[in-house]
C-alpha positions in Angstrom: 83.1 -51.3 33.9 80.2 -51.8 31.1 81.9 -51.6 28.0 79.4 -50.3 25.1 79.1 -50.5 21.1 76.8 -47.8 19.8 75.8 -48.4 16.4 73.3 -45.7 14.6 73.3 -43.9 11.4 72.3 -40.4 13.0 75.2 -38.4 13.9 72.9 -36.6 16.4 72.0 -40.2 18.2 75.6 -41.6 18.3 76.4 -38.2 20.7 73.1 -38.1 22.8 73.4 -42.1 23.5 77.5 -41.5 24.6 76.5 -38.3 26.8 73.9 -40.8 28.2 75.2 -43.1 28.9 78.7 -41.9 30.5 76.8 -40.2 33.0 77.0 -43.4 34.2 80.5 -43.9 36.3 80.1 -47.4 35.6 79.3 -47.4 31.4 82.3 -46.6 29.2 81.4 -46.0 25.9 84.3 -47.6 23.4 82.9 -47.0 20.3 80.6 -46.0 17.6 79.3 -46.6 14.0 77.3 -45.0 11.7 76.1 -48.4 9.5 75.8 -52.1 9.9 78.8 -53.4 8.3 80.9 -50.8 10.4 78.9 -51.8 13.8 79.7 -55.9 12.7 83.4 -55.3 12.3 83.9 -53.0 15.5 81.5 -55.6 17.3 84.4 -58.2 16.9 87.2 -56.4 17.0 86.1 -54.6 20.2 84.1 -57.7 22.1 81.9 -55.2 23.7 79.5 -55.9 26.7 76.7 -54.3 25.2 75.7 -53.1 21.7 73.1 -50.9 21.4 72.0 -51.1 17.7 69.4 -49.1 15.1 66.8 -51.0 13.3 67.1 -48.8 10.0 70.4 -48.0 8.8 71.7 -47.4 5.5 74.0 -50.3 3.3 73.4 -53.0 5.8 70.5 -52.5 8.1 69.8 -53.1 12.0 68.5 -56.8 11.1 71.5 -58.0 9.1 73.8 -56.6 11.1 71.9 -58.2 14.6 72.6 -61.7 12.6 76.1 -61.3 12.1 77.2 -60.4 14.9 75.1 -63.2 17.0 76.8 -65.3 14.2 80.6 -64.1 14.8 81.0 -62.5 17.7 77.7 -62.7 20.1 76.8 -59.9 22.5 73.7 -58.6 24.1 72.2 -56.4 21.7 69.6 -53.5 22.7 67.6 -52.0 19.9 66.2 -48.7 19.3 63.5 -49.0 17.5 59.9 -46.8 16.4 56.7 -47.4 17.3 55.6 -47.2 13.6 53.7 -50.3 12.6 57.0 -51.4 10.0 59.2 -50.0 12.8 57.4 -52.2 16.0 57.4 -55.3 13.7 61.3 -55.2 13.0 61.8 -55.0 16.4 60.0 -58.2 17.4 61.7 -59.7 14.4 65.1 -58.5 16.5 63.9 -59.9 19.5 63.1 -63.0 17.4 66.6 -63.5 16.1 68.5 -62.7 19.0 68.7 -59.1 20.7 67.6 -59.1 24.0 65.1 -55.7 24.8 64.5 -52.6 22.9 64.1 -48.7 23.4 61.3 -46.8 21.8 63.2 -43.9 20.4 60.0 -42.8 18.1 59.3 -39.9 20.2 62.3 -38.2 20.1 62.3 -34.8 18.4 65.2 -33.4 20.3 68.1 -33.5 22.7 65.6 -33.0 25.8 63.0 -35.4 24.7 66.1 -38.1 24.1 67.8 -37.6 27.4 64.1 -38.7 28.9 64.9 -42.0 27.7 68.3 -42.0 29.4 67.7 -43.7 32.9 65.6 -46.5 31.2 68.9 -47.0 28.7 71.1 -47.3 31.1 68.7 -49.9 33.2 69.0 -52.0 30.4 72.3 -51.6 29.5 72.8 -52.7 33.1 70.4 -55.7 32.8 72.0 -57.0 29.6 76.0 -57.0 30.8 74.6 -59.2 33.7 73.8 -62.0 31.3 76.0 -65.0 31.5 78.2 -64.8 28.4 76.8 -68.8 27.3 73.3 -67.8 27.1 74.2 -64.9 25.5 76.3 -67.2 22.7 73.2 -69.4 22.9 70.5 -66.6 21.1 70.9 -67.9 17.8 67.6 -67.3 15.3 65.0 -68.8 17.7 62.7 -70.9 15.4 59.0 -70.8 16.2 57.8 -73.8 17.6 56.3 -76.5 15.5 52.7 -77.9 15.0 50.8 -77.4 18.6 50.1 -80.7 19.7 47.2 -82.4 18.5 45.2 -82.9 22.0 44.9 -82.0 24.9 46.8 -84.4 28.1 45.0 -86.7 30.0 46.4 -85.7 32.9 44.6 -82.8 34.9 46.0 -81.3 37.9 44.1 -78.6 38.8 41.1 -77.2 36.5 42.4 -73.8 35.7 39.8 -71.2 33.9 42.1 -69.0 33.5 45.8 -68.6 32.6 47.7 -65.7 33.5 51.0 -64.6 31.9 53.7 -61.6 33.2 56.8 -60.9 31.4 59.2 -58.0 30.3 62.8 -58.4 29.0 63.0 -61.5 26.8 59.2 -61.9 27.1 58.3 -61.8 23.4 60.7 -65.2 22.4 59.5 -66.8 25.7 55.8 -66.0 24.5 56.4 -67.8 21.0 57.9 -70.8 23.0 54.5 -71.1 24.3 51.5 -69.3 22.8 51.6 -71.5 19.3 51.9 -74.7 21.5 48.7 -74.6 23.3 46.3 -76.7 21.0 43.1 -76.0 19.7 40.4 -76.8 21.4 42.2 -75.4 24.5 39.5 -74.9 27.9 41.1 -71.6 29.0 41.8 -67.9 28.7 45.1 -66.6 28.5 45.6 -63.1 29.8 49.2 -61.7 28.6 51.0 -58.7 30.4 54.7 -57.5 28.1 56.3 -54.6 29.7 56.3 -52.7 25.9 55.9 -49.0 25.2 53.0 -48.5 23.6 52.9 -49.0 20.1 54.1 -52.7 19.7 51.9 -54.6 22.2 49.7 -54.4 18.8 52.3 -55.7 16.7 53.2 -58.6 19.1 49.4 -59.9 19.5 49.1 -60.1 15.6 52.5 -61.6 15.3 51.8 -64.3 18.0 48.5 -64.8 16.5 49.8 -65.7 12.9 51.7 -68.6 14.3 49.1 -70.0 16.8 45.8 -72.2 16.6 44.4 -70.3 19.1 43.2 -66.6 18.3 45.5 -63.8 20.0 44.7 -60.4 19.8 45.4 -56.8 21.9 42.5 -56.3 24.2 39.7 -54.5 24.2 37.9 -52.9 26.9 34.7 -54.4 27.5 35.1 -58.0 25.2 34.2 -61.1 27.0 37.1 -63.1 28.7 36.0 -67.1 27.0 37.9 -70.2 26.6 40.5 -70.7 23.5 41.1 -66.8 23.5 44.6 -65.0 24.4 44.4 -61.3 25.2 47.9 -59.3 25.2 46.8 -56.5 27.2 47.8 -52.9 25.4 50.4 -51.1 26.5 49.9 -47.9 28.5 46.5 -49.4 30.1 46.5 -51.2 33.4 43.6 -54.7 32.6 41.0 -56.2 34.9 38.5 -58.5 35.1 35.1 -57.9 36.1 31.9 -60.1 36.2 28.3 -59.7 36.0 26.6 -62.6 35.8 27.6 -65.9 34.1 29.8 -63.6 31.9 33.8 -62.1 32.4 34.8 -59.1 30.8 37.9 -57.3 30.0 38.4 -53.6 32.1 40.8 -51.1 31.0 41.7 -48.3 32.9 44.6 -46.0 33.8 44.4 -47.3 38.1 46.5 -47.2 39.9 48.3 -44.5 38.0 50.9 -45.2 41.1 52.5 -48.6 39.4 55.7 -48.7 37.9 54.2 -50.6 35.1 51.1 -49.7 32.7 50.0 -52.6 32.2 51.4 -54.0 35.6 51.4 -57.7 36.0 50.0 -57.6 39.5 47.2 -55.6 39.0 45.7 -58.0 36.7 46.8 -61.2 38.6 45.1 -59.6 41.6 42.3 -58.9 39.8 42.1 -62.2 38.6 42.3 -63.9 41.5 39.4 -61.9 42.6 37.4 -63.2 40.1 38.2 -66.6 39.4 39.5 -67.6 43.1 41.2 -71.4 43.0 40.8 -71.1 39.0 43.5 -69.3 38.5 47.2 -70.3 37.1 49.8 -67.4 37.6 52.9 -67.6 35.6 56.0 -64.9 35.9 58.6 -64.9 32.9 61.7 -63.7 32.3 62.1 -60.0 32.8 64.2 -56.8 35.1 62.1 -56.1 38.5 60.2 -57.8 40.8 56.1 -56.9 38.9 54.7 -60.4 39.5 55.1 -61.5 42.7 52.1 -59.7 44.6 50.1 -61.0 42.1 51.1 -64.4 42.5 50.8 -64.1 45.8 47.2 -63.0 45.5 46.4 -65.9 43.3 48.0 -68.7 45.6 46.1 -67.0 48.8 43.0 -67.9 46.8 43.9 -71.3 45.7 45.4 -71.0 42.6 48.9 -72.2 41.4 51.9 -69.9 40.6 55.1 -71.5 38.0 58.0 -68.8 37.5 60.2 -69.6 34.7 64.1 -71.3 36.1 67.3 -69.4 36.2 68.4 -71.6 33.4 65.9 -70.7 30.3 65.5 -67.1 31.7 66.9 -64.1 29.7 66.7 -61.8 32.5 66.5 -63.8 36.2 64.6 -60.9 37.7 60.6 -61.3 38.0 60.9 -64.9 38.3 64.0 -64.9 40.8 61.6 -61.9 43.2 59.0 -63.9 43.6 60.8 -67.1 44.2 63.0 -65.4 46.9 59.2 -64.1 48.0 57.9 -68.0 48.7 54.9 -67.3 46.1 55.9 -70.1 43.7 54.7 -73.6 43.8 57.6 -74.4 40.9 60.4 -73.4 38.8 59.9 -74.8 35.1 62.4 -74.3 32.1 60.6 -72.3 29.1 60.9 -75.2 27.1 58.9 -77.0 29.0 56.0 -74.6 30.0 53.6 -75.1 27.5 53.3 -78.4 29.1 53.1 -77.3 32.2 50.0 -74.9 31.1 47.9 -77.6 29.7 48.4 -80.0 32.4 47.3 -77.1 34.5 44.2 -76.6 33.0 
């Protein structure tokens, strides 16, 4: 049995997330609070499996309590969130400081609307009791890398053009282990798919950017894929590549409307591969599902390499563990070592 904290100021939540989620035979719901100070004492006292938590509360708010409790009693925490500009860049500042995935509760207006968020809750819900309870102990404040390094390696292994990023749960911390570490100067694209709601994929480019040498931004349909540039594709919107000429440009479309995923990582690794054939480095993150591994299968079929993040750095073992149980990764490499990894690569 899933044993779950909810902690929310609105009355009306509290009841809509317990109704929720014990419509699950397998999620018991032991308790509730109604402000952060409340939610950090019942956190320890209870030892939940799951918290879910609110990123605006009265007295103490979602962000103070989140450090506490990482601090005194460490849990996986889920936060509901909005997909307001102050409300989507608390949230990555959650993820930053140790909860582990977030629900977009910005479109509720009432108790139909809410229970449409109700099977995705309890996936995650799921998801999160399945983390081991070290690395759960081990999502202290994750400091942002320091200063990039200065040049590029000597080494060069295979030439990639391009540079191919999928991730979901966890995927915004495992993105700042890497994005400010590639130097300037650097000879590829990076092309970023998050599993976000849309609203925050936005947020997330700028915040990556303000850390990094290189310039990161939300894509754009039609701008030119070039060298030293990192695109966060937007969420809701599957991206592509397409070229004419000497030139690659960005595509964004709504196909195919089919895919669990808008953006979905193996549409644009696919499409990628297309394009860029043997040029082409594939990397799965952390993350629930198994989006990734036709895509990396499409870009090893053409030539390219494929890394999936290991078991032991991963938040969530899922899209990295799929597509090493499908045989379409050439290695497993911890996060902390990644960055590396990507500029020996290209």
């Amino acid at each position: 049995m899933i044993r779950v904290l909810i902690i929310d100021d609105s009355t009306f939540v509290r009841q809509a997330l317990t109704r929720m989620l014990a419509s699950d035979p397998g999620i018991e719901v032991v308790g509730s609070a109604s402000d952060g100070n409340e939610g950090h004492e019942k956190a320890c006292a209870l030892r939940p499996d799951v918290i879910t938590l609110d990123v605006k509360m009265p007295k103490m708010d979602g962000l103070e309590a989140l450090r506490r409790i990482m601090k005194d009693c460490p849990a996986p925490v889920l936060l509901l969130s909005s997909h307001t500009s102050e409300g989507a860049a608390v949230t990555l500042r959650g993820l930053e400081i140790g909860a582990m995935d977030f629900v977009d509760k910005s479109s509720v207006q009432g108790h139909m609307s809410l229970l449409e968020l109700a099977e995705e809750l309890k996936a995650k819900v799921r998801a999160l009791a399945s983390v081991p309870k070290e690395r759960v102990a081990a999502l202290q404040p994750r400091p942002w890398p320091e200063t990039p390094p200065a040049r590029l390696p000597a080494r060069v292994s295979h030439g990639a053009e391009v540079v191919v990023i999928g991730t979901s749960t966890g995927g915004p911390p495992a993105l700042q282990a890497i994005i400010p570490r590639l130097p300037e100067g650097f000879p590829s694209a990076v092309l970023i798919v998050q599993h976000m709601p849309i609203g925050f994929t936005r947020s997330l480019a700028e915040r990556l950017d303000s850390r990094s040498v290189l310039n990161v931004r939300e894509a754009e349909d039609g701008e030119t894929v070039a060298a030293g540039s990192v695109l966060v594709a937007p969420a809701g919107r599957h991206m592509k590549v397409r070229r004419r000429g000497r030139e690659t440009r960005v595509w964004l479309d709504d196909e195919p409307r089919s895919a669990l995923h808008r953006p979905s990582i193996d549409v644009l690794m696919a499409s990628v591969a297309r394009v860029y054939g043997a040029k082409v480095l594939g990397v799965v993150l952390t993350g629930m599902g198994s989006d990734g591994v036709l895509g990396l299968r499409a870009i090893r079929e053409a030539g390219g390499r494929a890394l999936a993040e290991s078991e032991a750095t991963s938040i969530i073992y899922g899209m990295p563990k799929a597509a090493v149980e499908a045989g379409v990764v050439d290695e497993s490499i911890p996060l902390d070592r990644m960055a590396d990894e990507i500029l020996a690569a290209v």
